[in-house]
C-alpha positions as CSV (number, residue, x, y, z in Angstrom):
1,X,-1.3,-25.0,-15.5
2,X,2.7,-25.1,-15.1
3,X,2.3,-23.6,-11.6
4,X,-0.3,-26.5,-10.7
5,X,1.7,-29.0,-11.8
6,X,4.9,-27.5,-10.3
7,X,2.9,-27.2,-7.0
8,X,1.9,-30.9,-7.3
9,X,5.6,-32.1,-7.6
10,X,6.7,-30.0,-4.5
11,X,4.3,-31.2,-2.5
12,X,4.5,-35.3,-3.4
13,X,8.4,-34.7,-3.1
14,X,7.9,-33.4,0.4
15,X,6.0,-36.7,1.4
16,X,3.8,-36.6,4.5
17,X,0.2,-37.8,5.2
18,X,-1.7,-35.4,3.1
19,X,0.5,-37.0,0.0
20,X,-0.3,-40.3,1.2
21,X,-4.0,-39.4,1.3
22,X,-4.0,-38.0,-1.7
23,X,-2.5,-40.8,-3.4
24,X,-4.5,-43.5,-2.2
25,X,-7.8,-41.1,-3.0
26,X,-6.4,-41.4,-6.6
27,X,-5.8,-45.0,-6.6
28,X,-9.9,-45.6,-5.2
29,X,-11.2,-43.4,-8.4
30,X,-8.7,-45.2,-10.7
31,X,-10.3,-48.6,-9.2
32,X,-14.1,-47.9,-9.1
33,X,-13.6,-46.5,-13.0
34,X,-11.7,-49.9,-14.0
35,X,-14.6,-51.5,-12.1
36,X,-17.3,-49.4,-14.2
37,X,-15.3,-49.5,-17.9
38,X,-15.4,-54.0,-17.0
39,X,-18.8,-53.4,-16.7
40,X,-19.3,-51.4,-19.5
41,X,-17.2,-54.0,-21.5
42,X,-18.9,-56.7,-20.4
43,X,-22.8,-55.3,-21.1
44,X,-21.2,-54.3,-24.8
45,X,-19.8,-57.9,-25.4
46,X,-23.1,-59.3,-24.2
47,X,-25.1,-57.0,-27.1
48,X,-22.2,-57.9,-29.5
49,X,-23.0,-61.8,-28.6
50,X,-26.9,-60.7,-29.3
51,X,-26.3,-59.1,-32.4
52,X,-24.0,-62.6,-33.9
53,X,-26.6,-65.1,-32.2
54,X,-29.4,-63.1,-34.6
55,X,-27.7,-63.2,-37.4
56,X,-26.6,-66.4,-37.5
57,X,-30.5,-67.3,-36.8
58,X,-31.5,-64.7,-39.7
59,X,-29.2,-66.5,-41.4
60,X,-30.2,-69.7,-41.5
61,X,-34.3,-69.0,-41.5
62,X,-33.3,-67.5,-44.8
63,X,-31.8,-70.2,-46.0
64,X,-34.6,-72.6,-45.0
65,X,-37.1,-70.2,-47.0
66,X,-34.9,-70.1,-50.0
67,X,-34.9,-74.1,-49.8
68,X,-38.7,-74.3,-49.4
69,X,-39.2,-71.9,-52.1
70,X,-37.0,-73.9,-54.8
71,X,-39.0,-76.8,-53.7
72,X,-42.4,-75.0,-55.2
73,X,-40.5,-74.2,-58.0
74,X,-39.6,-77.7,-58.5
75,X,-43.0,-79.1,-58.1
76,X,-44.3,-76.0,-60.4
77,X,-42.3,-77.1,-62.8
78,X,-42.6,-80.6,-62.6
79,X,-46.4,-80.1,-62.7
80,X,-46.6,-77.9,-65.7
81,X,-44.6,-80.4,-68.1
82,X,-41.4,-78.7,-67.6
């Protein structure tokens, strides 16, 4: 692995096209896998988003059937001569 690397160095310190190549090959994979982790992050912010938006309707249907249900107990009550 040393030897790889110190081959790498020698040969970006020498220049020429074949470094330049190299180097702009690198800089189009860093690019496309920016481009796919935004996409990545965007389709997990999107489920996150999902996951609030049902929760917050969970929420409050639960709240509305916890209401309606006090409401029978109330008449219940009221009914029986409580």
């Amino acid at each position: 692995m040393d030897n790889v690397i110190g081959n790498l160095i020698a040969v970006l310190l020498q220049g020429g096209p074949e470094v330049v190549a190299v180097l702009l090959l690198f800089i189009m994979l860093l690019l496309f896998d920016r481009k796919r982790l935004l996409s990545e992050l965007t389709k997990k912010d999107l489920r996150i988003e999902k996951i609030v938006d049902d929760y917050h309707t969970a929420s409050i249907t639960l709240a509305e059937a916890l209401n309606s249900l006090k409401m029978v107990l109330y008449e219940l009550k009221s009914r029986l001569g409580g």
